[in-house]
C-alpha positions as CSV (number, residue, x, y, z in Angstrom):
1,X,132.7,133.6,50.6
2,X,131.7,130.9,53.0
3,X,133.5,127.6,52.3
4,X,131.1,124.6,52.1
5,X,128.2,126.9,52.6
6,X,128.2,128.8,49.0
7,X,128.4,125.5,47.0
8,X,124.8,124.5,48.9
9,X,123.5,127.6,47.6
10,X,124.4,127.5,44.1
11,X,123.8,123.8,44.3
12,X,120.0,124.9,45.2
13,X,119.5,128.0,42.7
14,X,121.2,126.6,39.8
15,X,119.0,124.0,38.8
16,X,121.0,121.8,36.7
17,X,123.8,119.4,38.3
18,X,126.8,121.0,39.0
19,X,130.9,119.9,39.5
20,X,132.6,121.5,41.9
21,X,136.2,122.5,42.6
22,X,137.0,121.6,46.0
23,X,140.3,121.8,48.0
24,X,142.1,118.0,48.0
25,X,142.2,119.2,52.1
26,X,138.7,119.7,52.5
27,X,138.3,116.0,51.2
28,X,140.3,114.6,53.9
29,X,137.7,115.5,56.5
30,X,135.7,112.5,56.9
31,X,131.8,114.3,57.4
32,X,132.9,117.0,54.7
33,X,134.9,114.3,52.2
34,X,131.6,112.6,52.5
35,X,128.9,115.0,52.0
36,X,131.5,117.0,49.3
37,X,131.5,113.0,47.4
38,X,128.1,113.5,47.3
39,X,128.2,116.0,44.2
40,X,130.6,114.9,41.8
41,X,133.5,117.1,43.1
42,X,136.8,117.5,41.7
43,X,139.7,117.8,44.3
44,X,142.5,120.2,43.9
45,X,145.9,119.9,45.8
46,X,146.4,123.7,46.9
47,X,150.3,124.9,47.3
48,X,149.2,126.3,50.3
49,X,147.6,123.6,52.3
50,X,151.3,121.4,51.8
51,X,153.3,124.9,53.0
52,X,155.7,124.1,55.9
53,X,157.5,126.1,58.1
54,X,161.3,126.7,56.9
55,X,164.4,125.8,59.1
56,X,166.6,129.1,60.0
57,X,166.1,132.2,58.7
58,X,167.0,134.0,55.3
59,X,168.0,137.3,54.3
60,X,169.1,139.4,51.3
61,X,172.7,140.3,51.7
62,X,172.9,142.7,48.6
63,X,169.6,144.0,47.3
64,X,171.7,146.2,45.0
65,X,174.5,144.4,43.5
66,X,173.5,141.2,43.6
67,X,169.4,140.9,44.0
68,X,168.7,137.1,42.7
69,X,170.6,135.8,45.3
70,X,169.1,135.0,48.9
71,X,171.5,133.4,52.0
72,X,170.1,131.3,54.8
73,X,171.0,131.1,58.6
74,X,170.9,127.9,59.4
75,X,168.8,126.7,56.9
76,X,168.1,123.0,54.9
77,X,167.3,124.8,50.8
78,X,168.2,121.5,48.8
79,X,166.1,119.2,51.6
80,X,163.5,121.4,51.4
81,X,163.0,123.4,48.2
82,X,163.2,122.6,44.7
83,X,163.1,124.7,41.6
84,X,159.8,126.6,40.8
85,X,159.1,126.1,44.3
86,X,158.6,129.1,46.4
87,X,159.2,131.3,49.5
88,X,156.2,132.9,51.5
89,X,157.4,135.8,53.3
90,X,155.4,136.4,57.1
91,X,152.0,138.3,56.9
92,X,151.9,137.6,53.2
93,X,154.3,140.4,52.4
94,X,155.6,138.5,49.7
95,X,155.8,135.4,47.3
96,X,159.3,134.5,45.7
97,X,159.8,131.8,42.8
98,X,162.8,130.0,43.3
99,X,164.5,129.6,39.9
100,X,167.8,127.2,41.0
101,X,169.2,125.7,44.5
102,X,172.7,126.2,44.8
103,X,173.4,124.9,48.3
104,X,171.8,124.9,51.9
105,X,172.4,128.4,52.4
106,X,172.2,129.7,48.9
107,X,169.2,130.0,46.1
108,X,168.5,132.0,43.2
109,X,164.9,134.0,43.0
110,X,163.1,134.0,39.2
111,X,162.8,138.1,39.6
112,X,163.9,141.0,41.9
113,X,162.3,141.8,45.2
114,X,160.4,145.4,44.5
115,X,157.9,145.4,47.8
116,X,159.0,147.3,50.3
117,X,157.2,145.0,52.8
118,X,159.0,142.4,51.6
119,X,162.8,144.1,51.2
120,X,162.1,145.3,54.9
121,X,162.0,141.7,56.2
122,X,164.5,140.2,54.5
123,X,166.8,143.2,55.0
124,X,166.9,142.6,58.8
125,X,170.4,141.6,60.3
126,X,168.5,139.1,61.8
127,X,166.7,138.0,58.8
128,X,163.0,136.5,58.1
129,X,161.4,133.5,59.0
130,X,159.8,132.0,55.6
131,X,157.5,128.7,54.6
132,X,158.3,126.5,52.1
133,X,155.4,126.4,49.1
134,X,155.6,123.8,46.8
135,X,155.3,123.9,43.4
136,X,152.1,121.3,42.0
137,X,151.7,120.1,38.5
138,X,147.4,120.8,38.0
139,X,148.0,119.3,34.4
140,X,145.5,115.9,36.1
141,X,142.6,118.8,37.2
142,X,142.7,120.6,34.2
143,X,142.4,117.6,32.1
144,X,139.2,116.3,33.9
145,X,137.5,120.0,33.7
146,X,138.2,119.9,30.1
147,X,136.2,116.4,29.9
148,X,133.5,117.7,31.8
149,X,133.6,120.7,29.8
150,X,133.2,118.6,26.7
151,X,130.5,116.2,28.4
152,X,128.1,119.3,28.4
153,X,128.4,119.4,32.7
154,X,128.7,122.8,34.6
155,X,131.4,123.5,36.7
156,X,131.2,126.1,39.7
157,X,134.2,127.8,40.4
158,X,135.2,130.3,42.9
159,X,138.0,132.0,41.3
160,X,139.4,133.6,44.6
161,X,140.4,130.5,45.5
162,X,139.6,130.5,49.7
163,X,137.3,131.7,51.4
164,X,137.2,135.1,53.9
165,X,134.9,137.5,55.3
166,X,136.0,140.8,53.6
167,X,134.0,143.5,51.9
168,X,135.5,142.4,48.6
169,X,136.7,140.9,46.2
170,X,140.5,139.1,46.5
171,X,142.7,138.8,43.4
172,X,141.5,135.9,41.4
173,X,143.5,132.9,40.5
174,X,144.6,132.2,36.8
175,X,143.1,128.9,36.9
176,X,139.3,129.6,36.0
177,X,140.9,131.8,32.5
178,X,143.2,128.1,31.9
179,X,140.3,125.7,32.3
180,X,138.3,127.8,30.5
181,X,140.3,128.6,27.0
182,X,142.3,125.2,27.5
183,X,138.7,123.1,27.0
184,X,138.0,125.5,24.0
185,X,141.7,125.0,22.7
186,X,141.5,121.1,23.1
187,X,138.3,120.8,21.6
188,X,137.6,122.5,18.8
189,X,133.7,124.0,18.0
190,X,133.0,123.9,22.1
191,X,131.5,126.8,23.2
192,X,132.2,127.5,26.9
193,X,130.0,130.1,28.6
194,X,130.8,131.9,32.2
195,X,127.9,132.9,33.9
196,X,128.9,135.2,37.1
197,X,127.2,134.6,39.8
198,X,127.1,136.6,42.9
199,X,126.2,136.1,46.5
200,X,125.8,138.7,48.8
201,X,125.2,137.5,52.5
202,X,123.0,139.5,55.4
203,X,124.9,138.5,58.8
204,X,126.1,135.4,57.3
205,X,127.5,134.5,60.4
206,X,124.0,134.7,62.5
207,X,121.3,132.0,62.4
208,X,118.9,131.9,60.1
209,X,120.2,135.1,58.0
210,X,119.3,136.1,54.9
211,X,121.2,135.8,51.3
212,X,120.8,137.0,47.6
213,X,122.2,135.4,44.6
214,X,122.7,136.9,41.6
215,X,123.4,135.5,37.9
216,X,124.9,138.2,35.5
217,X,125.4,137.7,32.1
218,X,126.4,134.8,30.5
219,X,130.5,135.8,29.1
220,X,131.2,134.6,25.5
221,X,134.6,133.5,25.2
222,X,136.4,135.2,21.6
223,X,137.8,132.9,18.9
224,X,140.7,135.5,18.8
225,X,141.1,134.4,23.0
226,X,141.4,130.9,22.3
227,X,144.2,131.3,19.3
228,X,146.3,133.7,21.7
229,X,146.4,130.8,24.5
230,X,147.3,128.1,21.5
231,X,150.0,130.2,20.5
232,X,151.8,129.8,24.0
233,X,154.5,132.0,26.0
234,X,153.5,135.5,26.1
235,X,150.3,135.6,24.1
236,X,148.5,132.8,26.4
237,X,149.9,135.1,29.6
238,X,147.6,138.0,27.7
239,X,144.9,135.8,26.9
240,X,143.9,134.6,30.2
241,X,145.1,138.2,31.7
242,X,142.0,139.5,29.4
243,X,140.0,136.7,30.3
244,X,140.0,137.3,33.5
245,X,139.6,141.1,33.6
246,X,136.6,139.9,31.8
247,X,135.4,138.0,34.6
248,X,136.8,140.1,37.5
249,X,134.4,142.9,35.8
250,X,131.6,140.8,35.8
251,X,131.9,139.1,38.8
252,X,132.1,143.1,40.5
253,X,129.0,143.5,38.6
254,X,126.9,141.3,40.9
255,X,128.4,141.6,44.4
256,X,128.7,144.5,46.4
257,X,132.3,145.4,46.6
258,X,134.1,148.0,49.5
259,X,137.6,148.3,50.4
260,X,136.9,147.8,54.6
261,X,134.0,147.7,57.0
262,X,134.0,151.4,57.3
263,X,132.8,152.3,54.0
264,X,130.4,149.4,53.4
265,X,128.8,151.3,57.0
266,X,129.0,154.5,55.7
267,X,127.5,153.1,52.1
268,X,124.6,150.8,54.0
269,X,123.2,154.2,56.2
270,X,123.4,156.4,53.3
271,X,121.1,154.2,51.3
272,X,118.8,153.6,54.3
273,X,118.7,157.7,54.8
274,X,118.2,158.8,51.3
275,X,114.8,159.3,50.7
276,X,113.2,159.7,46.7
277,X,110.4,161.4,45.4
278,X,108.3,157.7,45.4
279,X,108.7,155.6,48.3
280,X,108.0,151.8,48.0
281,X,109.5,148.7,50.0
282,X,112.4,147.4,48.7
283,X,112.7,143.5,47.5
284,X,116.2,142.0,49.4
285,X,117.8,142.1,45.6
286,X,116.8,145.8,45.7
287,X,118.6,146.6,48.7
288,X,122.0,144.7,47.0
289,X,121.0,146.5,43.7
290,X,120.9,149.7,45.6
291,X,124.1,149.0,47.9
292,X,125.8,148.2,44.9
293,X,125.0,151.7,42.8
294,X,125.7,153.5,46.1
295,X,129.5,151.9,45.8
296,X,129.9,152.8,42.2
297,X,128.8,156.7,42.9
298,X,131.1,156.9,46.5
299,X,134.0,155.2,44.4
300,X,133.9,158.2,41.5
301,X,133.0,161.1,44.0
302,X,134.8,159.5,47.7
303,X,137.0,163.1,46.9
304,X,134.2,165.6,46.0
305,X,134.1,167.7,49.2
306,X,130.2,167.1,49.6
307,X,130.5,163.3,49.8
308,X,133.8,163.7,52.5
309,X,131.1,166.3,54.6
310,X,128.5,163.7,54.3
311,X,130.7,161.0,55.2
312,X,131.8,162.6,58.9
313,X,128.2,163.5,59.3
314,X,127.4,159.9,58.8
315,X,130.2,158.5,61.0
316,X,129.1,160.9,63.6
317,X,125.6,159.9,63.4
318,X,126.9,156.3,63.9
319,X,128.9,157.0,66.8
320,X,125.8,158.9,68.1
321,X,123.7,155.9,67.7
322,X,126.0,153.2,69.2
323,X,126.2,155.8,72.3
324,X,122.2,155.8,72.9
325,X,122.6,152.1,72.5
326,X,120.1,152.2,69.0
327,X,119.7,151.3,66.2
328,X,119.1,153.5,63.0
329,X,115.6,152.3,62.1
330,X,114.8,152.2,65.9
331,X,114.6,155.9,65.9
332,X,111.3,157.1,64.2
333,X,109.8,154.8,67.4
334,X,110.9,157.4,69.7
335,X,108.1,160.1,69.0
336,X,105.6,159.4,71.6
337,X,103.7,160.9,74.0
338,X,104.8,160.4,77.7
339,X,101.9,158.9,78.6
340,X,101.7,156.5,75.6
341,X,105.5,155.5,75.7
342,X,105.3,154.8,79.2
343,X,102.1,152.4,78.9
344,X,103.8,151.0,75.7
345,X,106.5,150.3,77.1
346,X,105.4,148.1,79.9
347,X,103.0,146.5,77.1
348,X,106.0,144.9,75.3
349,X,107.3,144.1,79.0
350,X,104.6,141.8,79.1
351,X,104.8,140.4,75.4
352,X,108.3,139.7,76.2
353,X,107.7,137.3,79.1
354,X,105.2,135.4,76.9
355,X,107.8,134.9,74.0
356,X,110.1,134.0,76.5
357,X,108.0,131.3,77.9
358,X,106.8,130.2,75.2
359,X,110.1,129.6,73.5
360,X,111.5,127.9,76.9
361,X,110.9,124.3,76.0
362,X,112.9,124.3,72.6
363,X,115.7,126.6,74.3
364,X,116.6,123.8,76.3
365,X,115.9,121.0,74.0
366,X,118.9,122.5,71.6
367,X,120.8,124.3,74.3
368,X,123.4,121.7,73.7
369,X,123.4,122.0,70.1
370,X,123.7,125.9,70.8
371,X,126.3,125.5,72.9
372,X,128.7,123.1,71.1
373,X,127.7,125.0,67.8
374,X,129.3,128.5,69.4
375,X,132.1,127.1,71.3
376,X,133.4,124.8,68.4
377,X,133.0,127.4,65.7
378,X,134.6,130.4,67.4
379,X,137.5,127.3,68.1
380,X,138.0,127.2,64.2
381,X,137.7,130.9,63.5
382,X,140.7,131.5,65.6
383,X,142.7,128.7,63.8
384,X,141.5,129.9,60.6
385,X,142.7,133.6,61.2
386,X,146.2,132.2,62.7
387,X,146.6,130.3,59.1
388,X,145.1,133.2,56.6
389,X,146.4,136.6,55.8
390,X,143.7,137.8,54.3
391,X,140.3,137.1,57.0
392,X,139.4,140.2,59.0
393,X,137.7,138.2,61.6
394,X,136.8,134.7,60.3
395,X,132.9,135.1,60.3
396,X,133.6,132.6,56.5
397,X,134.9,129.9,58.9
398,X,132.4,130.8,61.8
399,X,129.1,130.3,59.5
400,X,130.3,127.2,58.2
401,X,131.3,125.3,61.2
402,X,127.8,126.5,62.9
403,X,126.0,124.8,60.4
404,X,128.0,121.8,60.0
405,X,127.9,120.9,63.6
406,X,123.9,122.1,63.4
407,X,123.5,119.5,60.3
408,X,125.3,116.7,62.8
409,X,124.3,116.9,66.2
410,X,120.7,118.4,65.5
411,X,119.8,114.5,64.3
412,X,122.0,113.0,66.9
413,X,120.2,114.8,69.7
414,X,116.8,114.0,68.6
415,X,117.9,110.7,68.5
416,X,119.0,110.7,72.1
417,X,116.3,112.3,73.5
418,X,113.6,109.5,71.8
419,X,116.1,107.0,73.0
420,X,115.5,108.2,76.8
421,X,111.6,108.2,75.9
422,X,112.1,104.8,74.5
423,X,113.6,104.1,77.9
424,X,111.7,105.6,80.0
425,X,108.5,103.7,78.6
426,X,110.1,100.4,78.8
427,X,110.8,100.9,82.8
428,X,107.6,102.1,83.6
429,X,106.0,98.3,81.9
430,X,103.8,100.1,79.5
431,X,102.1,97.7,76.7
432,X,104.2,97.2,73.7
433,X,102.0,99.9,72.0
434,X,102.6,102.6,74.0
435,X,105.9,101.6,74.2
436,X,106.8,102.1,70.5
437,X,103.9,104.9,70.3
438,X,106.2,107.6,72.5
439,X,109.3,107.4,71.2
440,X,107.7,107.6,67.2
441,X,105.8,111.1,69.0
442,X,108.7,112.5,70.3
443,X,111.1,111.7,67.3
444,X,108.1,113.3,64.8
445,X,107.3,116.2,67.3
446,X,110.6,117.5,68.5
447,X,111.5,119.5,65.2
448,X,107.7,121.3,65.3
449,X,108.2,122.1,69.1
450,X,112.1,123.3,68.0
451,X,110.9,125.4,65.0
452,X,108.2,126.5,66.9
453,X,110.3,127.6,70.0
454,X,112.9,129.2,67.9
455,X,110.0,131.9,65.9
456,X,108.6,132.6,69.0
457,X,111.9,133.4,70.6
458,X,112.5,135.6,67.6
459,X,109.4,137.0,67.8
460,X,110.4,138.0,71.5
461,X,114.0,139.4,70.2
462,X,112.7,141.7,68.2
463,X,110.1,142.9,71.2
464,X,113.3,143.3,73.5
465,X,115.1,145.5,70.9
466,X,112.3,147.2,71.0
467,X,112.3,148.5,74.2
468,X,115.6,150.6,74.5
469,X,114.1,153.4,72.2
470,X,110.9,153.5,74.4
471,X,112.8,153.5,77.4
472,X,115.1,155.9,76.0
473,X,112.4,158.0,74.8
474,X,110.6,158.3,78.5
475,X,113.8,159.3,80.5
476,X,115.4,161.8,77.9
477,X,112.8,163.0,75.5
478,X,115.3,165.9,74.8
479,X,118.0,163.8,73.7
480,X,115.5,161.9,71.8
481,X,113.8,164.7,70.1
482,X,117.7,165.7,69.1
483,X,118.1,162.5,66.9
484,X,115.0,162.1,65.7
485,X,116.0,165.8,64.0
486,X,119.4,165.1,63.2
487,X,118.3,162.0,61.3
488,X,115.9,164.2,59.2
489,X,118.4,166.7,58.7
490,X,121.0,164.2,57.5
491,X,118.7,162.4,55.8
492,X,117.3,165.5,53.2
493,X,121.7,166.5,53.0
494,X,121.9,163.0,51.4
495,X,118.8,163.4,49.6
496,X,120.1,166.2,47.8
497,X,123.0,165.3,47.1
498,X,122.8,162.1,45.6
499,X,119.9,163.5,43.3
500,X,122.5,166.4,42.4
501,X,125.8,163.7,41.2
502,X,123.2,161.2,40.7
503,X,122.6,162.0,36.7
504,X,126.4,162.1,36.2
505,X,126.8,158.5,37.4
506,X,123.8,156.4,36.0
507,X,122.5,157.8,32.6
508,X,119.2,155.9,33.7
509,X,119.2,157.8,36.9
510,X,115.6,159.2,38.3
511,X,115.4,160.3,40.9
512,X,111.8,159.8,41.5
513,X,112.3,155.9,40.9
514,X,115.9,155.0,41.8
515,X,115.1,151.1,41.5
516,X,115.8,149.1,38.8
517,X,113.6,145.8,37.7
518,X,116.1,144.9,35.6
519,X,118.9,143.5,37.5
520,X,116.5,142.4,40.1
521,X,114.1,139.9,37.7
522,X,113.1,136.6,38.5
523,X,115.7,135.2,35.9
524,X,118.6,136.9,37.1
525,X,118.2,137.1,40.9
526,X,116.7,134.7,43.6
527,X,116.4,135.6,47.4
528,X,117.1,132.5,49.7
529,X,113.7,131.1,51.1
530,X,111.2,133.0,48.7
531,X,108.9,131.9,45.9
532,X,106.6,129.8,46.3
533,X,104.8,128.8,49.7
534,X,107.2,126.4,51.6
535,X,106.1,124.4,54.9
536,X,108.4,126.6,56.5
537,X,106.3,129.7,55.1
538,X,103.1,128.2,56.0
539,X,104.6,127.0,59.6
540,X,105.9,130.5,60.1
541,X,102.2,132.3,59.3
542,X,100.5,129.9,62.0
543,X,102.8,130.3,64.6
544,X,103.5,134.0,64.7
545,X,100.5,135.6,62.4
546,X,97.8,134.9,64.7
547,X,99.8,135.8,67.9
548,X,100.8,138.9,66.2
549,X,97.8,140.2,65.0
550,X,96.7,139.3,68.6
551,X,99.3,141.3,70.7
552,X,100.0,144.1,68.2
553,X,100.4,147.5,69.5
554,X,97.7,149.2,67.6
555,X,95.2,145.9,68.4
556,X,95.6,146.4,71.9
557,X,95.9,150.3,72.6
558,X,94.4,151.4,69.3
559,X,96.8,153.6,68.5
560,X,98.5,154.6,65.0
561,X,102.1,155.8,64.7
562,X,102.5,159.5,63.7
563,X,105.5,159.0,61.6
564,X,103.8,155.6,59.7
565,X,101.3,158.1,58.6
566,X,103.5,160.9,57.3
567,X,106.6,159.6,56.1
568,X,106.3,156.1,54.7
569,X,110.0,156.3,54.2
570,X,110.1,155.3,58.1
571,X,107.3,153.3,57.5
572,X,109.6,151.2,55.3
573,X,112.2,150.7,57.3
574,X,110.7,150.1,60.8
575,X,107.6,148.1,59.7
576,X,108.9,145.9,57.5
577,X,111.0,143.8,60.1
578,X,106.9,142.8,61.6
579,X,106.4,141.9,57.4
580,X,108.9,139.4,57.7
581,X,107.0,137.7,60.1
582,X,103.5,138.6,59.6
583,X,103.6,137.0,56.0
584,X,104.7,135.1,53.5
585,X,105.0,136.2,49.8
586,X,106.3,139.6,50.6
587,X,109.6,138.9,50.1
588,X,111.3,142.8,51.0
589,X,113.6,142.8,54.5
590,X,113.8,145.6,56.5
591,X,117.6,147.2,55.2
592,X,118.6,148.6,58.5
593,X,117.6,145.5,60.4
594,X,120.1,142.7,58.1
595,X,122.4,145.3,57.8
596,X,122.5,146.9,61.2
597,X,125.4,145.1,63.3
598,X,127.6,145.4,60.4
C-alpha cells in the first residue's frame, strides 16, 4: 500500500466521487492537507501518531502470582496514562490495555501477558522501555461515515490502516466492520455494499511502473449481521469478527498475497518457467491472476516433497542468474552464433550512444528534479522504517515522496527555466514580440522535449541490459550453453508438475489454457495507462516506433531469432518488453521484466 498514491488510483478507476479516510497527521502537512482537501476527506486521529515515549522503564515483578500488575522504574503513570490507554512494548512485541492507574509506579493491565516476546522484555531485571498510546474516542468519524453512508456517497477505506511494502496483507482494523453495520444499524432499510478492491504494484518504487487494480465482488452485508452488532457486548464483537473475515477473504481474493520476498521470487519464476500446451501473451491482470493461483497451489502443497525439490532448484537457478549478472528472460538471447553475437553486440553499442544522446538534453533539464526526488525520498524511507514495525524496506514511503516532490518541483522548474529565457531575451533588447514569444516556447516545449528525452533514454536502458547476455554469450559460450539448458530442464520439471497437482487445486484447471477471462474482464479489472488511445500513447508510438522499426536487429542484419521461431514461450517473455514500446493497444508486459528486480 502506498500512502497518498493508492487513493489517486482508485480516485481514477472508480468513476464515481469518492470519501476518503485519511490520517488527522497526514492533514497537517500543508502540500498534502491541501491536495488531500481537495476530495472530500475525512480525517482520523490515529493512537499511534499521538504515541510518546515513556519516562523510566517498567517491568513485571510476578508473572505468576500476580500478572495484572506492572511496576515502573522511575516512571510518571498517572501524568502520563489514563485508563483504556495503553502500553506499546519495543519492536511491536506487544500492546497492553491499561484497565486502572494506581500510582506512578503502579498500574493494572485489562488481560494477562501470554507472548513470549513480550514476557521476555518485561521480565528483564532491567526492565523495558515502552510508549504511551492514547486511548481516542472515533464516536465523531463514525458518525459522519454513517451520514455519508446515508447520503448515497462511497467511502474508500483501507482497512490495514498504514501503509508498508510487504508481500501481504497486515491484520485489518475493526473499524471498516463498525462503520459498516453501525450505518445499517442507525438507519434502517440502507443497504451498504463492500466492493474489494485490489492493487497489485510492478516496482512501485521505480518511475513510471506499472499497476493493476482489481474490483471483486460486491459483499452483501446479512440482516442477521446487523441485529448481532444492535444487540451489543459479545454478539457485536462476533458480528464485526465475521464481517471482517468476510472482507479479509475477499480482499485476499484480489491481491497477490506471500509471507516474505523469498516466496513471492520463487512464485514469480515458477510462473514465468511453466510452459502450457497453448502459448499466448499474457494481459498485466493475467500475470496477477496467474501469480495469484500460483500462491493458492504453493500454500496447499509448500510440504509435498516435489514442490520443496522445485523450490531449491529454483533458488539455485536464481542464485545462478544473479552470479552471470542476468536476468531470467535475458537468457533465450544467448543462443547465437559467434560471428553473429559478436557483430550484434557492437550493433547495440552503437544504438546505445544514440539513445544516450538523444536523451541528453532532458537528462539535464530534470537532473535537479532527479536528484532532489532520490535524495529526499530515501530521507523519509529511513524515518519511516525507524517509526514502523511492520515496513521491510520502505519502498510505500519511497514511491510516494518521489512523486510528490515530482508533482512540485517538476512545475517549479519549468517555471525557472522560462523565467531565465524571459531574462535572457529582455538583456539582449529583442522587440516586445520576441520577447514574450521565447519564454511562451520554452514553457510549452519543455514537457515534449522532457517526455521525449525520458522514452528515448528508456529506449537506450533496455539496449544496455541487453548487452550483458551477448557479451556473456561471446566470452563463455559454455557457461551459456549450461543455462540455457538448465532453464529448459527446470522449466518442463515445473511443467509437469504443476499440470500433475494442478486438477486437485482448481476444479476449472486445464492445462492447455491455464488463463482465466473471467477475473481478468473489463468490469472487474483495469491496468493503469490502457484503454483507449491517450496523448501519452500516441506521443510514445512517434517517438520510439519509427526509431525502432528503424534500428531493429532483424531490420538491420536481417536476421530471425532461432528460439522466437520454436518456442514462442520465449518469444513471450523476451519480445514483449519491445511490445511495450512498439505499440499502443496491446496492453500485455513482459512478466520477467516488472517482476525481475523483485
Amino acid at each position: 500500500m502506498f500512502q497518498f498514491v493508492d487513493p489517486l488510483i482508485v480516485m481514477r478507476e472508480c468513476h464515481r466521487p469518492v470519501s476518503f479516510l485519511i490520517a488527522a497527521k497526514s492533514m497537517k502537512q500543508k502540500a498534502i492537507g491541501f491536495l488531500a482537501s481537495l476530495v472530500h476527506p475525512i480525517p482520523v486521529m490515529r493512537p499511534q501518531d499521538l504515541a510518546e515515549t515513556g519516562h523510566g522503564r517498567i517491568h513485571l515483578l510476578n508473572p505468576k502470582t500476580d500478572p495484572l500488575k506492572i511496576h515502573g522504574i522511575d516512571t510518571q503513570f498517572t501524568q502520563q496514562f489514563q485508563p483504556n490507554d495503553a502500553i506499546i512494548l519495543p519492536r511491536n512485541s506487544g500492546k497492553i490495555q491499561i484497565v486502572k492507574i494506581i500510582s506512578d509506579t503502579e498500574l493494572v493491565i485489562k488481560s494477562a501477558i501470554t507472548d513470549k516476546r513480550a514476557l521476555e522484555h518485561l521480565t528483564r531485571p532491567s526492565g523495558s522501555a515502552y510508549k504511551c498510546l492514547p486511548h481516542i474516542d472515533q464516536d465523531a468519524v463514525y458518525e459522519r461515515v454513517y451520514e455519508e453512508l446515508h447520503n448515497g456517497r462511497c467511502i474508500t477505506i483501507f482497512p490495514e490502516g498504514g501503509s508498508h511494502d510487504r508481500a501481504e496483507l497486515l491484520p485489518f482494523k475493526a473499524g471498516v466492520t463498525i462503520m459498516a453495520l453501525g450505518a445499517m444499524a442507525k438507519y434502517p432499510g440502507l443497504d451498504v455494499k463492500i466492493v474489494p478492491c485490489g492493487l497489485n504494484y510492478f516496482h512501485a518504487h521505480k518511475f513510471r511502473s506499472r499497476a493493476v487494480i482489481e474490483f471483486g465482488k460486491p459483499i452483501t452485508i446479512s440482516a442477521d449481521l446487523v441485529e448481532k452488532f444492535k444487540m451489543g457486548g459479545q454478539e457485536k464483537r462476533e458480528a464485526c469478527s465475521s464481517l471482517l473475515d468476510t472482507i479479509f477473504y475477499a480482499l485476499k481474493a484480489v491481491t497477490v498475497n506471500v509471507p516474505n520476498d523469498q516466496t513471492l521470487m520463487c512464485v514469480q519464476a515458477a510462473r514465468r518457467l511453466y510452459k502450457p500446451a497453448a502459448h499466448r501473451r499474457l494481459h498485466i491482470a493475467q500475470v496477477v491472476d496467474l501469480n495469484r493461483r500460483f500462491v493458492i497451489g504453493y500454500n496447499l502443497y509448500k510440504d509435498d516433497p516435489r514442490v520443496v525439490d522445485l523450490q531449491q532448484k529454483v533458488l539455485a537457478y536464481n542464485q545462478l542468474l544473479k552470479y552471470h549478472g542476468l536476468r531470467d528472460h535475458q537468457v533465450p538471447e544467448i543462443n547465437l552464433r559467434g560471428w553473429r553475437t559478436f557483430c550484434l553486440l557492437w550493433y547495440r553499442i552503437g544504438v546505445l550512444i544514440v539513445w544516450a544522446l538523444l536523451s541528453f538534453p532532458g537528462s539535464i533539464l530534470n537532473l535537479p528534479i532527479v536528484i532532489t526526488a532520490k535524495a529526499l525520498s530515501a530521507k523519509k524511507a529511513k524515518e519511516a522504517l525507524k517509526s514502523s514495525s511492520v515496513k521491510i524496506r520502505g519502498r510505500d514511503v519511497l514511491a510516494t515522496w518521489k512523486f510528490l516532490v515530482g508533482l512540485v518541483l517538476i512545475p517549479l522548474l519549468y517555471g525557472l527555466y522560462t523565467l531565465i529565457v524571459f531574462w535572457i531575451c529582455l538583456k539582449s533588447d529583442m522587440g516586445w514580440f520576441k520577447t514574450l514569444l521565447y519564454p511562451l516556447l520554452t514553457w510549452t516545449m519543455l514537457p515534449f522535449v522532457s517526455y521525449a528525452s525520458m522514452r528515448f533514454a528508456e529506449n537506450g536502458v533496455d539496449v544496455f541490459k541487453s548487452i550483458r547476455p551477448l557479451y556473456l554469450a561471446l566470452v563463455d559460450p559454455a557457461a551459456s550453453a549450461n543455462l540455457r539448458q538448465l532453464r529448459e530442464k527446470l522449466s518442463q520439471d515445473i511443467t509437469a508438475v504443476i499440470n500433475e497437482i494442478g486438477p486437485a487445486v482448481f476444479s476449472d484447471f486445464d492445462s492447455s489454457n491455464v488463463f482465466r477471462s473471467d477475473s481478468t474482464s473489463e468490469e472487474a479489472v483495469s491496468e493503469l495507462a490502457s484503454g483507449g488511445r491517450t496523448f501519452s500513447q500516441i506521443a510514445s508510438e512517434f517517438l520510439t516506433g519509427t526509431a525502432n522499426v528503424l534500428l531493429h536487429d532483424s531490420n538491420i542484419f536481417n536476421w530471425t531469432r532461432q528460439e522466437e521461431e520454436s518456442d514462442s514461450d520465449e518469444q513471450l517473455y523476451f519480445l514483449d518488453k519491445t511490445g511495450n514500446t512498439t505499440t499502443t493497444n496491446n496492453t500485455s508486459a513482459s512478466t520477467s521484466d516488472v517482476e525481475s528486480s523483485k
